[in-house]
C-alpha positions as a Markdown table, in Angstrom:
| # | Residue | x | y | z |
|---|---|---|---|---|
| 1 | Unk | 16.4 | 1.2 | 22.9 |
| 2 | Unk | 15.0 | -2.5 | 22.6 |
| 3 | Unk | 17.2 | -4.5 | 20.2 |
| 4 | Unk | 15.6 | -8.2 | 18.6 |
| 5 | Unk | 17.7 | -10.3 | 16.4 |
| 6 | Unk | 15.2 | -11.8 | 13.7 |
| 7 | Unk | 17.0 | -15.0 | 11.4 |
| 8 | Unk | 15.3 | -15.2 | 8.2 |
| 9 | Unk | 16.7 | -17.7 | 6.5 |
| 10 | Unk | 13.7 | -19.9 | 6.6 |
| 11 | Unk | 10.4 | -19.3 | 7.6 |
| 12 | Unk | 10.4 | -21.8 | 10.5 |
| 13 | Unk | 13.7 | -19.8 | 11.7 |
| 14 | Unk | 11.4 | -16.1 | 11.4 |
| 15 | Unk | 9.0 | -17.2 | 13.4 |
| 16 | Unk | 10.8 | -18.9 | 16.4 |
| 17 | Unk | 13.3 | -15.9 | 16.1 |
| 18 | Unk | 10.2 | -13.7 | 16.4 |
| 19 | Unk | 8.7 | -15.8 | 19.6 |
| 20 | Unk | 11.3 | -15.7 | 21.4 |
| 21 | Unk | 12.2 | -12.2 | 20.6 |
| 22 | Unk | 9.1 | -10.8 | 21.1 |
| 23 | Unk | 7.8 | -13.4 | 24.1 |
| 24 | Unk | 5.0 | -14.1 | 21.6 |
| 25 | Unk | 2.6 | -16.9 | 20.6 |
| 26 | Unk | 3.1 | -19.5 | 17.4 |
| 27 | Unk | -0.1 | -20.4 | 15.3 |
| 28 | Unk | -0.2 | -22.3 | 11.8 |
| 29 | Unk | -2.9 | -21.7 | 9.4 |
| 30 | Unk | -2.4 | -24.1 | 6.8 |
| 31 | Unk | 1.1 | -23.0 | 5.0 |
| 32 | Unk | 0.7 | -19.6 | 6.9 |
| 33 | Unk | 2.0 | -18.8 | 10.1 |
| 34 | Unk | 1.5 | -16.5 | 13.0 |
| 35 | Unk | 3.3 | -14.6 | 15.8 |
| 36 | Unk | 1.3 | -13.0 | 18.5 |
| 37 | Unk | 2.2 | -10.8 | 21.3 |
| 38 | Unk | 0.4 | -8.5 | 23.9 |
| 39 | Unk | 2.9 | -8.3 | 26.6 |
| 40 | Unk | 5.4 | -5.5 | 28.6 |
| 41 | Unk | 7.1 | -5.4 | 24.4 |
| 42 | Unk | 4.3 | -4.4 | 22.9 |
| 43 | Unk | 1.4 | -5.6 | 20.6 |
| 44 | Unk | 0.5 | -7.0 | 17.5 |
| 45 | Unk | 1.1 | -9.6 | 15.2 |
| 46 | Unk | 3.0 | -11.1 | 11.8 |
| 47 | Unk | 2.1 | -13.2 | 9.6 |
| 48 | Unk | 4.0 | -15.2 | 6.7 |
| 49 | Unk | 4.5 | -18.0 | 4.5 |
| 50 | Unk | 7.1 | -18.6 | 2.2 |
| 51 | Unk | 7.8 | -19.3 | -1.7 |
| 52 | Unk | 9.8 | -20.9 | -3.8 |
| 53 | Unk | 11.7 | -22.3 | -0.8 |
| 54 | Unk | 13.9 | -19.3 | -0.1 |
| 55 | Unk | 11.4 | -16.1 | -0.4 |
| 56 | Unk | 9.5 | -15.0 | 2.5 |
| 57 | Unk | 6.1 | -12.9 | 2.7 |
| 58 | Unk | 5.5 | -11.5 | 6.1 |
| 59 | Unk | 3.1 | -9.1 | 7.2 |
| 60 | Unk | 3.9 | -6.8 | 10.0 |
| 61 | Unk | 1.2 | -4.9 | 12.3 |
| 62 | Unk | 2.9 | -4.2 | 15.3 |
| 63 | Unk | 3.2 | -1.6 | 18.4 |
| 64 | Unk | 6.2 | -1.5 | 20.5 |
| 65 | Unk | 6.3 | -0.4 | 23.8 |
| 66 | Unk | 9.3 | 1.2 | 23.5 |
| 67 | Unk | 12.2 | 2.5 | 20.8 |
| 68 | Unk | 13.2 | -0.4 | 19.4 |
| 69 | Unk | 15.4 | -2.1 | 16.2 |
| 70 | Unk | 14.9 | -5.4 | 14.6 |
| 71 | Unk | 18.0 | -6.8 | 13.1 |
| 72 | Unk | 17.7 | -8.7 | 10.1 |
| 73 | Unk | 19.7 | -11.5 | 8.1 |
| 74 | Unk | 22.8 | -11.1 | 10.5 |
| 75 | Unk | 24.8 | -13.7 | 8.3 |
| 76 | Unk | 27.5 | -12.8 | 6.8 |
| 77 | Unk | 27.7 | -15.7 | 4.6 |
| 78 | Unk | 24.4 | -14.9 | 3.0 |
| 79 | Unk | 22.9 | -12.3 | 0.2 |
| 80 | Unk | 19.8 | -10.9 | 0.8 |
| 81 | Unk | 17.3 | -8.6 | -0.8 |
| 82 | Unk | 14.4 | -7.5 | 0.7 |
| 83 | Unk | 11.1 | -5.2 | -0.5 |
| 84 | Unk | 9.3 | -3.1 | 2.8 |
| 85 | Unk | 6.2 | -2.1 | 1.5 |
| 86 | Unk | 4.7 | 0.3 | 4.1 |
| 87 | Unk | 0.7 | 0.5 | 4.8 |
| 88 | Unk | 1.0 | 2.9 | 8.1 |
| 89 | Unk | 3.5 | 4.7 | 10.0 |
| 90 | Unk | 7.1 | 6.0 | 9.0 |
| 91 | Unk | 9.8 | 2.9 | 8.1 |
| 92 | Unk | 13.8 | 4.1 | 9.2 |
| 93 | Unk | 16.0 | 1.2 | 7.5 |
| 94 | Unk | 20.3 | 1.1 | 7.7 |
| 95 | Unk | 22.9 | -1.3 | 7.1 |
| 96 | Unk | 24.3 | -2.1 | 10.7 |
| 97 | Unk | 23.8 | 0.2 | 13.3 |
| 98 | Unk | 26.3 | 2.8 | 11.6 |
| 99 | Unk | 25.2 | 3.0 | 8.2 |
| 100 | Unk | 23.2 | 5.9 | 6.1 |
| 101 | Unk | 19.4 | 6.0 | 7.4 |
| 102 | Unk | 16.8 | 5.9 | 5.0 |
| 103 | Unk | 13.2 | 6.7 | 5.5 |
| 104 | Unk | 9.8 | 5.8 | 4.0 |
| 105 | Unk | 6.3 | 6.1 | 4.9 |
| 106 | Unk | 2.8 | 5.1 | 4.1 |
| 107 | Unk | 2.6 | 4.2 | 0.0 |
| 108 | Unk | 6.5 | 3.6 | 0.1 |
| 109 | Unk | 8.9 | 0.9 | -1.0 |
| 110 | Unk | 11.9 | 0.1 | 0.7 |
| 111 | Unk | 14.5 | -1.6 | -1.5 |
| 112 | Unk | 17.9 | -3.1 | 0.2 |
| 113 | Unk | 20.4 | -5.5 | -1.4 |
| 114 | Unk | 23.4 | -6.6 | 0.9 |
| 115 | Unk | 26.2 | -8.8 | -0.4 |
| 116 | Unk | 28.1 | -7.7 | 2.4 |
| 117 | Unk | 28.2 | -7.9 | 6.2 |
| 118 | Unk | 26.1 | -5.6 | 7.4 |
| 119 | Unk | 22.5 | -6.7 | 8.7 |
| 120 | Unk | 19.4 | -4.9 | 7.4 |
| 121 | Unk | 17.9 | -2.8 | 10.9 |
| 122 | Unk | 14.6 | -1.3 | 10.7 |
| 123 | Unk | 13.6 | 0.8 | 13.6 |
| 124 | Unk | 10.7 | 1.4 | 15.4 |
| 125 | Unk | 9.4 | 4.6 | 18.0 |
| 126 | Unk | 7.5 | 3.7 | 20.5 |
| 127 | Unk | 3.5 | 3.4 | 20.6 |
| 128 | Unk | 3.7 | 4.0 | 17.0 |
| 129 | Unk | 1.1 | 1.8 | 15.1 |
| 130 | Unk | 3.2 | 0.3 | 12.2 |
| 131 | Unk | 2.3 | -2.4 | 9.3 |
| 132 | Unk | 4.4 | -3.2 | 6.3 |
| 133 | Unk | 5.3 | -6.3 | 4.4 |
| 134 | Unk | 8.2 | -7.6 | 4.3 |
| 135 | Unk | 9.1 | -9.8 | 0.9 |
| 136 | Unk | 12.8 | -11.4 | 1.5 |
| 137 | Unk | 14.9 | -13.0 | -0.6 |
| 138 | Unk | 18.0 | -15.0 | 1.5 |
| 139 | Unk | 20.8 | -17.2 | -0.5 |
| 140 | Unk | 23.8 | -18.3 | 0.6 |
| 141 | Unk | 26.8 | -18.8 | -1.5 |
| 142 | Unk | 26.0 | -22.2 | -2.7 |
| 143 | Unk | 22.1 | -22.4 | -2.6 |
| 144 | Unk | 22.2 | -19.3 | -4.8 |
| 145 | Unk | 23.9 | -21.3 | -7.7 |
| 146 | Unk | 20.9 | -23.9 | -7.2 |
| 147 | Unk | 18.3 | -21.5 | -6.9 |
| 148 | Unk | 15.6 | -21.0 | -10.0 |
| 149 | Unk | 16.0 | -19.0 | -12.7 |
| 150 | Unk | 13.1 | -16.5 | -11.5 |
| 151 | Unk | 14.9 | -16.2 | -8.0 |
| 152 | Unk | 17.9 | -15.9 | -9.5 |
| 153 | Unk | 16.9 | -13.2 | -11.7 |
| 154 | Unk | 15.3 | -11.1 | -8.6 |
| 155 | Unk | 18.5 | -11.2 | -6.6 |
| 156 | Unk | 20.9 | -10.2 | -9.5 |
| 157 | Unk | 18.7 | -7.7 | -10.5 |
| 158 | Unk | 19.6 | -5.3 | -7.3 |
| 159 | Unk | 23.2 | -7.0 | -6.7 |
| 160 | Unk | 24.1 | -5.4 | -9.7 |
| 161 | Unk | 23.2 | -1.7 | -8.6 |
| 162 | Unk | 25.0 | -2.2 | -5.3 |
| 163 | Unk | 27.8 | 0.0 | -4.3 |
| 164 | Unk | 30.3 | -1.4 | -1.8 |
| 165 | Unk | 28.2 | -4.3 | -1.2 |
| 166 | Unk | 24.8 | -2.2 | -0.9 |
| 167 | Unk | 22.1 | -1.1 | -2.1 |
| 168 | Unk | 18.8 | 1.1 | -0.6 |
| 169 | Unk | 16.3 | 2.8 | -2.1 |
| 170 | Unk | 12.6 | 4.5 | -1.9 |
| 171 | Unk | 10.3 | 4.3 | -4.2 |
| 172 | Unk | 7.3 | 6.9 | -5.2 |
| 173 | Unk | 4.0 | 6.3 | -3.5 |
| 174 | Unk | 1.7 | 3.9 | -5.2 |
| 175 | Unk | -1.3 | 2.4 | -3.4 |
| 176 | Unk | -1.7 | 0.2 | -6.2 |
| 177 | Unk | 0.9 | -2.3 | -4.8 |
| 178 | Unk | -0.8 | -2.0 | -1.2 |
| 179 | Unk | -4.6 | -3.2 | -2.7 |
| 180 | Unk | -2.6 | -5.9 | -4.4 |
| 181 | Unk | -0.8 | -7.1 | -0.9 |
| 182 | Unk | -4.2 | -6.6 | 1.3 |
| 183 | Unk | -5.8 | -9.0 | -1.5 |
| 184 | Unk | -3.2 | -11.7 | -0.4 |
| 185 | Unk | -3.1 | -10.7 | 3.0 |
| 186 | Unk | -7.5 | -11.8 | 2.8 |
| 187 | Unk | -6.6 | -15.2 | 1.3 |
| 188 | Unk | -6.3 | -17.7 | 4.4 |
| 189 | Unk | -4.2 | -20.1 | 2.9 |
| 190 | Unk | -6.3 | -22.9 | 4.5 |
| 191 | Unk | -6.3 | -25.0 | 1.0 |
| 192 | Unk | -4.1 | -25.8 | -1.8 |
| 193 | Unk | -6.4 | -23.2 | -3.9 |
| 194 | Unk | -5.9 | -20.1 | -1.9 |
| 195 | Unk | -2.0 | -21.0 | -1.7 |
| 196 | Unk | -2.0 | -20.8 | -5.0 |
| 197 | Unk | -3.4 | -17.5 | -5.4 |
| 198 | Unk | -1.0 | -16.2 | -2.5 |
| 199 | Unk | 1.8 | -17.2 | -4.7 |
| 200 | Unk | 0.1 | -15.7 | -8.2 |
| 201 | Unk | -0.6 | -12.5 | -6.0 |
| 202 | Unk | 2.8 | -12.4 | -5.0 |
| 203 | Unk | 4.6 | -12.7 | -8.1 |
| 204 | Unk | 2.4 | -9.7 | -9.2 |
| 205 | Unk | 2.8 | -7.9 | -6.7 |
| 206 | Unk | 6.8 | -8.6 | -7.2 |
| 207 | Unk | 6.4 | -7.1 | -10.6 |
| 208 | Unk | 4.5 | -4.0 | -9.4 |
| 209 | Unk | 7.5 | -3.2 | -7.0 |
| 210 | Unk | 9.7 | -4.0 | -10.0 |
| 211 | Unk | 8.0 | -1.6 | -12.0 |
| 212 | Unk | 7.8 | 0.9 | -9.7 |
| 213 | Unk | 11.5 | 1.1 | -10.0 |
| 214 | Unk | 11.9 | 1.3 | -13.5 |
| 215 | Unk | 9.2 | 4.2 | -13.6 |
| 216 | Unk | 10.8 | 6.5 | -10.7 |
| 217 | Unk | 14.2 | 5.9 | -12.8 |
| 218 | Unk | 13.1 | 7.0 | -16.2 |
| 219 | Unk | 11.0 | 9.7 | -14.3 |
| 220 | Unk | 14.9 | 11.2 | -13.0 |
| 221 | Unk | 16.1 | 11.1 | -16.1 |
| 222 | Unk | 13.9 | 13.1 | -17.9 |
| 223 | Unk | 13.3 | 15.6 | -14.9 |
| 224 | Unk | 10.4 | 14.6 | -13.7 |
| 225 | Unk | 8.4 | 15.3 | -10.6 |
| 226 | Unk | 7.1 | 13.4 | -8.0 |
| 227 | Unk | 4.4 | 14.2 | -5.6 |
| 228 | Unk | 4.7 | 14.6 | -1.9 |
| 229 | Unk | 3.7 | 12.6 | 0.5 |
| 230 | Unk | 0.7 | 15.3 | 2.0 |
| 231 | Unk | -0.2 | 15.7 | -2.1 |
| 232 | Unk | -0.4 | 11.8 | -2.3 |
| 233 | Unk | -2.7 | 11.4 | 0.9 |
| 234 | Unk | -4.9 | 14.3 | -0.7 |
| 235 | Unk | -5.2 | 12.0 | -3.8 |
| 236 | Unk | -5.8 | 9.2 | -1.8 |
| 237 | Unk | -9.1 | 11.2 | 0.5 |
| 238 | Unk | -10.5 | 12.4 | -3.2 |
| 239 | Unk | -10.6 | 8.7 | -4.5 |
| 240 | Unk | -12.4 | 7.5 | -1.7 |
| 241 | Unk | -15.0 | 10.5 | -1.6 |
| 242 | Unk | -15.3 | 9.5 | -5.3 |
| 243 | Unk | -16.0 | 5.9 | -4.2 |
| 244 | Unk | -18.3 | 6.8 | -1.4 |
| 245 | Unk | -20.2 | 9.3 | -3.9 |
| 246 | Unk | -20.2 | 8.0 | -7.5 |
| 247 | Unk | -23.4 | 9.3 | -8.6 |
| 248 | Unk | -22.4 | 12.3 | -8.2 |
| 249 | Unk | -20.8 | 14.2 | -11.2 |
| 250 | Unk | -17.1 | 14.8 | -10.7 |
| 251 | Unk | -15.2 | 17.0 | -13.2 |
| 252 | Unk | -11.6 | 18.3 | -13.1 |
| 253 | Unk | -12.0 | 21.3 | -11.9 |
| 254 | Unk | -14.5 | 20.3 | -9.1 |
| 255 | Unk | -11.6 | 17.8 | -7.8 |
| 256 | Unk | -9.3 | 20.3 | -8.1 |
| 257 | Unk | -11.0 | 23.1 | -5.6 |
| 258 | Unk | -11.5 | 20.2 | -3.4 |
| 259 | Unk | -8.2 | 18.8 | -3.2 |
| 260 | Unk | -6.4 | 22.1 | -3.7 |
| 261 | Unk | -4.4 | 20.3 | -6.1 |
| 262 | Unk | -3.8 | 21.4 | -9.9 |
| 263 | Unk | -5.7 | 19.3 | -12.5 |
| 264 | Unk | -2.3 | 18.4 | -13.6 |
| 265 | Unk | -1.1 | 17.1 | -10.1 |
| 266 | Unk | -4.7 | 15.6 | -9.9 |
| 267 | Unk | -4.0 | 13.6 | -13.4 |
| 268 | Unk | -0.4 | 12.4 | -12.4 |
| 269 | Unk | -1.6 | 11.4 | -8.7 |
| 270 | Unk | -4.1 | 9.0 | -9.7 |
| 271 | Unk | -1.6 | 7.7 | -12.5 |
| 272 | Unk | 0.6 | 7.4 | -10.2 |
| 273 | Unk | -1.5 | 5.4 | -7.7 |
| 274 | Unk | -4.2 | 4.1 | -9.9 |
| 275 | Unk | -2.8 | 3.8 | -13.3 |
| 276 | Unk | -5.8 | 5.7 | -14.6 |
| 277 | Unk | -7.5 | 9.1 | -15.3 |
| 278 | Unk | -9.1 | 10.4 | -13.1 |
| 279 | Unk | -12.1 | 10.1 | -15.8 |
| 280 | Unk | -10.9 | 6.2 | -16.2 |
| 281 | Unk | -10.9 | 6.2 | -12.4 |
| 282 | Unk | -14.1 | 7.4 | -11.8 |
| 283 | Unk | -15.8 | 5.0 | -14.4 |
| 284 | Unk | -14.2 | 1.6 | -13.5 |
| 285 | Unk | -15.4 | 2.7 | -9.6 |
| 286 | Unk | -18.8 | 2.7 | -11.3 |
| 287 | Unk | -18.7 | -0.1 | -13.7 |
| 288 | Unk | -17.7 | -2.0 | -10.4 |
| 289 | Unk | -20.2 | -0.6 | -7.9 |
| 290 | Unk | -23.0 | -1.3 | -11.0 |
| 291 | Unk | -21.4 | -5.5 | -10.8 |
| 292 | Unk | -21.8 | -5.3 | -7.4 |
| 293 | Unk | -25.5 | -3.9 | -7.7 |
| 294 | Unk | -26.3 | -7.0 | -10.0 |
| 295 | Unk | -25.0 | -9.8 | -8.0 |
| 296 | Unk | -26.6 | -8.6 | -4.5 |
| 297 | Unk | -29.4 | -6.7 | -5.3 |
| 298 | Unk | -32.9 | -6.8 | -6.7 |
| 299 | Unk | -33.0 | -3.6 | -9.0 |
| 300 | Unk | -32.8 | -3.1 | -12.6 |
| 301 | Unk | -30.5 | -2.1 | -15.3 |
| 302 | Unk | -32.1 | 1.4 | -15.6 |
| 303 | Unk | -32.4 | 1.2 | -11.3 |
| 304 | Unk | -29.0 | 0.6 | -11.3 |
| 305 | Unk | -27.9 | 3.3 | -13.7 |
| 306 | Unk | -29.3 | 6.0 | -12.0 |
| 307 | Unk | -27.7 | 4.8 | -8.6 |
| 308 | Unk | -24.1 | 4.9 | -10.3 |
| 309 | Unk | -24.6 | 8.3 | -11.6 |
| 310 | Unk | -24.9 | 7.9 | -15.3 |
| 311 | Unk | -28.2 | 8.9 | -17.8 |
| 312 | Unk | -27.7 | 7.4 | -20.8 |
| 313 | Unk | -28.1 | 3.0 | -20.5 |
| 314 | Unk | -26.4 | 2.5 | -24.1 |
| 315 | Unk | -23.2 | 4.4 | -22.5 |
| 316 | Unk | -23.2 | 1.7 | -19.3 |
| 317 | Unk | -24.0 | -1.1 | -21.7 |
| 318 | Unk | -21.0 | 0.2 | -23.6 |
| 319 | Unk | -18.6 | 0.5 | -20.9 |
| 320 | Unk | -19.7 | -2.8 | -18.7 |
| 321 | Unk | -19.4 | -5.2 | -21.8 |
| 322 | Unk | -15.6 | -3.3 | -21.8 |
| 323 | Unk | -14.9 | -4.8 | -18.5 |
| 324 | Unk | -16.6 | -7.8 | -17.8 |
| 325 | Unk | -17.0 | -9.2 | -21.4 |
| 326 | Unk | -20.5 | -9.1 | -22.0 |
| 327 | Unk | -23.9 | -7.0 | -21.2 |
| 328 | Unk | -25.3 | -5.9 | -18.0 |
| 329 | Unk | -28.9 | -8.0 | -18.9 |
| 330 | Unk | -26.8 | -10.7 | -19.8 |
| 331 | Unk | -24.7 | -10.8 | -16.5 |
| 332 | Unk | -28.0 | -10.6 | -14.9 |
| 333 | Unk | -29.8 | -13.4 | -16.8 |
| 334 | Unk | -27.0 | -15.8 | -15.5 |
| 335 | Unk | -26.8 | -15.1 | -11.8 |
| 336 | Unk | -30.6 | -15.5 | -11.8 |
| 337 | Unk | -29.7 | -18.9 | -13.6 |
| 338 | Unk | -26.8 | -19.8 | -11.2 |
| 339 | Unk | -29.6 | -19.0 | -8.4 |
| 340 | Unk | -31.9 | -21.5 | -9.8 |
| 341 | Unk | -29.2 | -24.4 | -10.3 |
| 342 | Unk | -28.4 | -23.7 | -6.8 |
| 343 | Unk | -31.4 | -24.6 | -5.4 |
């Protein structure tokens, strides 16, 4: 078992931690940073920047070569909390090496708060494919009382739920908050634009997690169910054949041979991961493919209906306006005058 010791308690302390650790390479990218490594420890990279002084965003895609933990925030005069999003492969999280072991996978969550002194480890099996994103909050006693009222707010928040200094948790699956972090993860960071949008993005996606929360709780309460993981990645395979095929005409029951899933399940799956219908679901990925038609392609309105799977043009007028604030012919009409300004 390979043990690296990773300081996060800035970003340029992450990422020489993470060189030397993992005998990797250092680019910047504007505010953004990377870590590179192809060597006898295995492959990959991470990126990251950081927010508000004291948050760090870093993205994880990473292969090691053998068994191995990463050691986290080993400072026992610091509070940290951190959100592990994972995109692929299974997460193992504990505080210090003898603590309870949680696990997550693909379209999970991780949630730890530590007041105390135990480090956050995360481990790894070897030539196992793993990305997540790592959001970490790190304060020590006296920058805490400093820090901003939103920061301050976020770290309470779990501190409060702690038992003996601790706090872990999963969350439901939700690929919601995943499409949310590859959008920032596509941003380069290169200008002061795109580092604003990083920082928009990440506050939102913040609030997702946040949510998330607050949703699996009320869903205990009142005896809810959640859907396993193999249900989730059944939801997740329909809504891309859906994407892939939208002309097609998709009904309940249809979905439901398919997936082997119950309507019901089918309904709260792509709640759960969409925050629609399936009905809702199916028409935004049309209403979407249809804007896409208009900017890039040459065809019609009535072309472009018929592609997307619909009959009746009032009914797409209906539901476009609904999204993008005004009419297909009139989204049309002003790329073709954008074109001719361009020239």
């Amino acid at each position: 078992m390979k043990t690296l010791k990773i300081n996060i308690s800035n970003i340029e302390s992450t990422f020489n931690s993470l060189k030397n650790e993992c005998k990797g390479h250092l680019k910047r990218n504007g505010s953004e940073m990377k870590m590179v490594m192809d060597n006898d420890i295995g492959n990959g990279e991470v990126t990251g920047f950081t927010f508000n002084n004291n948050i760090l965003y870093l993205t994880y895609g990473i292969k090691f070569s053998e068994d191995t933990t990463m050691i986290f925030d080993d400072n026992i005069n610091e509070q940290s909390l951190n959100y592990c999003y994972c995109s692929s492969g299974e997460m193992r999280h504990s505080f210090g090496e003898t603590g309870k072991m949680l696990s997550f996978s693909e379209m999970q969550t991780g949630i730890f708060s530590n007041s105390m002194d135990k480090p956050n480890l995360l481990y790894f099996q070897k030539n196992q494919y793993q990305k997540f994103t790592l959001i970490s909050f790190v304060a020590n006693k006296t920058t805490l009382k400093n820090t901003d009222e939103y920061t301050w707010q976020l770290m309470q928040l779990f501190k409060a739920k702690e038992k003996s200094g601790r706090f872990a948790y999963a969350s439901s699956y939700n690929v919601k908050i995943q499409e949310t972090l590859n959008q920032i993860d596509l941003l380069s960071g290169k200008n002061i634009a795109d580092a604003l949008l990083k920082k928009g993005m990440l506050q939102v996606s913040l609030a997702m997690i946040v949510n998330q929360y607050f949703e699996d709780m009320e869903k205990q309460q009142e005896g809810g169910h959640t859907l396993s993981q193999g249900e989730m990645e059944s939801i997740k395979e329909i809504s891309e054949f859906i994407r892939n095929y939208p002309d097609q005409q998709f009904d309940l029951n249809y979905l439901s041979k398919k997936t082997g899933l119950t309507p019901a399940k089918l309904q709260q799956g792509f709640k759960d991961l969409f925050g629609r219908t399936v009905s809702n679901f199916i028409k935004n990925v049309r209403v979407e493919l249809a804007e896409k038609l208009i900017k890039t392609t040459d065809l019609n309105i009535s072309q472009i209906v018929y592609t997307i799977g619909l009959s009746s043009r009032s009914y797409f007028s209906k539901i476009f306006k609904e999204k993008y604030k005004c009419s297909p012919r009139e989204y049309q009409n002003n790329r073709v005058h954008m074109e001719v300004l361009a020239k």
